[in-house]
C-alpha positions, -999 to +999 in steps of 0.1 A: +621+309-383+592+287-398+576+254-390+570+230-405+543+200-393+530+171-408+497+170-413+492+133-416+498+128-379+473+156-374+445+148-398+421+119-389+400+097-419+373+118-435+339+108-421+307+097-444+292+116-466+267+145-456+230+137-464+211+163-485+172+167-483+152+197-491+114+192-481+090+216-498+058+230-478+029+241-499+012+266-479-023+270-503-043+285-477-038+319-464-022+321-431+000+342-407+012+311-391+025+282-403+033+249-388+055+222-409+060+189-399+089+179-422+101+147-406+140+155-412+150+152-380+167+178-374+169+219-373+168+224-406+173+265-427+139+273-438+135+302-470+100+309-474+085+324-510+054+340-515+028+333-542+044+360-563+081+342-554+097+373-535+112+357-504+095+364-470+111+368-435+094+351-406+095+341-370+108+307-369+105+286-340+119+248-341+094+229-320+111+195-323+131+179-344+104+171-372+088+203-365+087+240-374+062+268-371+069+302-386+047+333-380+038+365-400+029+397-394-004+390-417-019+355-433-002+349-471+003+315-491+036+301-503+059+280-501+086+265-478+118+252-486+135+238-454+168+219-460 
């Protein structure tokens, strides 16, 4: 036996659109930790890139809303794309 329901009853309006930014942090000087302040205002995913461009995994921690830093096991530069 199959149901049927109307999903027109169930199914509100769709909300606003979703707001895309991607900030980009250039890290020139060497570090093994690096602190972003991004002003998005939110938690946003972070990939970070080396100066050759292979991608780097680091320990983020989400100090605020506006604010990210991520540590290393040893100093690099790069770059930071947080979106």
């Amino acid at each position: 036996m199959a149901t049927t329901i109307d999903l027109g009853s169930i199914i509100g309006p769709p909300g606003p659109p979703g707001k895309v930014e991607t900030t980009i942090h250039n890290q020139t000087a060497p570090s093994a930790t690096w602190t972003i302040t991004h002003g998005l205002g939110r938690y946003p995913a972070v990939t970070i890139v080396d100066s050759a461009g292979s991608v780097v995994i680091g320990d983020v921690e989400y100090i605020d809303d506006n604010t990210v830093t991520i540590a290393f096991g040893s100093a690099f530069s790069g770059k930071a794309y947080l979106n």
